[in-house]
C-alpha positions in Angstrom: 11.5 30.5 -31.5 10.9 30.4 -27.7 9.4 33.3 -26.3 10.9 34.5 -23.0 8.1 33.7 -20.6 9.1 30.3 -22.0 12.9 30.2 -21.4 12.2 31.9 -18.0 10.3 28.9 -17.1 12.3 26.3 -18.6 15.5 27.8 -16.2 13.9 27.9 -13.3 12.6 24.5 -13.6 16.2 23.3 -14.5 17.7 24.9 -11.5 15.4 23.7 -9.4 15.9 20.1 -10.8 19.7 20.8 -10.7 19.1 22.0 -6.4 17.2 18.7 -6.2 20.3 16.6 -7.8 23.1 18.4 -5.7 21.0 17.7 -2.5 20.6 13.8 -3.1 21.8 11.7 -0.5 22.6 15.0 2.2 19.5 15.2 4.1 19.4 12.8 7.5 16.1 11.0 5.5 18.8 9.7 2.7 21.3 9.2 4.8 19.2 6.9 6.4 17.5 5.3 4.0 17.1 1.7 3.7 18.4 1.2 7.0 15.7 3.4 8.5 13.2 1.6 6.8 14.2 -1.9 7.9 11.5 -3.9 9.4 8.2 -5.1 8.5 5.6 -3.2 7.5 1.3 -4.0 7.7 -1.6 -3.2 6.3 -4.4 -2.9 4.0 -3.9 -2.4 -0.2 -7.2 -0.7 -0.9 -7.6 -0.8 -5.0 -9.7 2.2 -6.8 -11.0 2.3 -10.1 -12.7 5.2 -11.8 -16.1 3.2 -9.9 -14.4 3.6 -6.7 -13.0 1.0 -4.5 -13.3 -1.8 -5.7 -11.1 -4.8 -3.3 -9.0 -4.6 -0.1 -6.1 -6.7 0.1 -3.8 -7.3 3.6 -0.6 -6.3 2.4 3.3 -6.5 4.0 6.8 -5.1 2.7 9.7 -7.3 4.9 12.7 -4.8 4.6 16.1 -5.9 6.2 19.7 -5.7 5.5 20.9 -9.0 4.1 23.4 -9.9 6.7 25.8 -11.4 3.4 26.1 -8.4 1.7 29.1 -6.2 1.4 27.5 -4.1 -1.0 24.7 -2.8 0.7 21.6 -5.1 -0.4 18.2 -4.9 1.5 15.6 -7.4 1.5 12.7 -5.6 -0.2 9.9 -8.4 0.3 6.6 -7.8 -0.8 3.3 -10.4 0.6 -0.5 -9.6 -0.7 -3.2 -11.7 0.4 -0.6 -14.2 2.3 3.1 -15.2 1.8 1.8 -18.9 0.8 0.1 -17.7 -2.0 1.5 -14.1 -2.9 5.4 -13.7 -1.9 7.7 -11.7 -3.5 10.9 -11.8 -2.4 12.7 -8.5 -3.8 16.3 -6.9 -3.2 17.1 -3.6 -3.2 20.7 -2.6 -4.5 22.4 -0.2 -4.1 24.0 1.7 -7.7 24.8 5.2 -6.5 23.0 6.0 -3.4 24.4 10.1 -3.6 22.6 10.2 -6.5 19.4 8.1 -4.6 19.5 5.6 -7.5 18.9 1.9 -6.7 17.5 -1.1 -8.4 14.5 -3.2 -7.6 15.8 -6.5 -8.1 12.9 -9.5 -8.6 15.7 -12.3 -8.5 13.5 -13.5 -12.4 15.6 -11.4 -14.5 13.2 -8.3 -14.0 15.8 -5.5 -12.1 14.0 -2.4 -12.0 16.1 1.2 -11.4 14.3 2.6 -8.5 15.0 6.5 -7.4 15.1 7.9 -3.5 14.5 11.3 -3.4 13.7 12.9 0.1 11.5 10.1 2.0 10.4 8.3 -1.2 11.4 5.4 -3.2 10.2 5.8 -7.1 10.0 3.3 -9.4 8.2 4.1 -12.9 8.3 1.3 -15.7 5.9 0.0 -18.3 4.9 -3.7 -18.8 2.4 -5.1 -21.1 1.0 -1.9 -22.8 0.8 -0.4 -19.5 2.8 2.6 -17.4 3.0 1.8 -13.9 4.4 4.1 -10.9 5.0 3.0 -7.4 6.1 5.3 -4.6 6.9 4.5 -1.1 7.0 7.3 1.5 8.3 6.5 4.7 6.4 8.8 7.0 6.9 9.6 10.7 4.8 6.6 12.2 4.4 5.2 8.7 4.5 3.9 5.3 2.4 5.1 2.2 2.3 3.0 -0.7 1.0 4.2 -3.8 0.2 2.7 -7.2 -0.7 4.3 -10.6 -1.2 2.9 -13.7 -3.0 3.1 -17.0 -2.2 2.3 -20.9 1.1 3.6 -22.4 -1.1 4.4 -25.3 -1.9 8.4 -25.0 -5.1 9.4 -25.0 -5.1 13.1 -26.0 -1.8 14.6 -28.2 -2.5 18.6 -28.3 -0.3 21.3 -28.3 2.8 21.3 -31.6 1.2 24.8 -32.2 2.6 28.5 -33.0 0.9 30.5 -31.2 1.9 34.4 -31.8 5.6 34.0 -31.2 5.3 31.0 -28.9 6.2 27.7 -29.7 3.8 25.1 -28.2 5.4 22.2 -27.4 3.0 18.7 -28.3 1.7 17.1 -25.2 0.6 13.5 -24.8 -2.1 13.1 -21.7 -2.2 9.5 -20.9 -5.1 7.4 -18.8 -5.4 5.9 -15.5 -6.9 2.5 -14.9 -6.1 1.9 -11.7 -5.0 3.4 -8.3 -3.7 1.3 -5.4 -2.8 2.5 -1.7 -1.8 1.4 1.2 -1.0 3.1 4.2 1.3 0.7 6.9 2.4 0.6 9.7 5.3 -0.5 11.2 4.9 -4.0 13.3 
């Protein structure tokens, strides 16, 4: 049994996930999203590992409404290094916007659904043994790009415990290998 501290918890955080659904797509940020974020974007991918930093890559994302599309698609380019020897030409598409989902399309079979909450873009996905996340913010005067990954394989289980009259529900902590950021700017 669930103690009420518990259940107290577990509401609020479901209203407040149920606020953050009935709000998608109202604010001016998601209203505006991709077309505010068209353009291309600069700058440096800085890579950290648990040593530090340990490369700097230049880095671009080309964004820009594809001028045959009657559904909505976006150009979602990414470039590191150089776009002779690292181009990625993406699409974004469009699924339900008022519910900020979209899809990362790699044009190699790989679509991956992306999610736009406020000024972010989300999109979480495992490949290889490993868990990746990559947000991008769009800020006032700029872009932040973020990276996160580590093995899918936990590294700690704890929790599936009783104690007193609480229910402790198992958690799985999982690690990180590498953290990537870049923060561009708009050319």
């Amino acid at each position: 049994m669930v103690n009420s501290t518990l259940m107290q918890k577990l509401l609020v955080l479901s209203v407040f996930c149920l606020t953050i659904q009935a709000v998608q797509g109202q604010g001016p940020d998601s209203q505006a999203f991709p077309a505010s974020w068209a353009g291309t974007w600069h700058g440096d991918l800085e890579i950290f590992n648990a040593r530090g930093k340990v490369q700097t890559v230049p880095m671009w994302i080309e964004i820009e409404k594809i001028d045959t599309s009657a559904s909505g698609r976006y150009t979602f380019g990414l470039v590191y290094g150089s776009k002779e020897t690292d181009w990625r030409p993406y699409e974004l598409v469009p699924v339900d916007p008022a519910k900020g989902l979209w899809q990362v399309d790699e044009k190699n079979s790989i679509v991956m659904e992306s999610y736009q909450y406020g000024p972010k873009l989300l999109c979480w996905f495992t490949v290889q043994g490993n868990r990746i996340l990559c947000t991008y913010e769009k800020r006032e005067a700029d872009m932040l790009f973020e990276v996160y990954s580590g093995a899918e394989t936990p590294v700690s289980t704890t929790g599936k415990t009783k104690q007193e009259a609480e229910e402790i529900p198992e958690v799985k902590t999982f690690p990180f290998s590498v953290f990537q950021r870049a923060v561009l700017k708009k050319e």
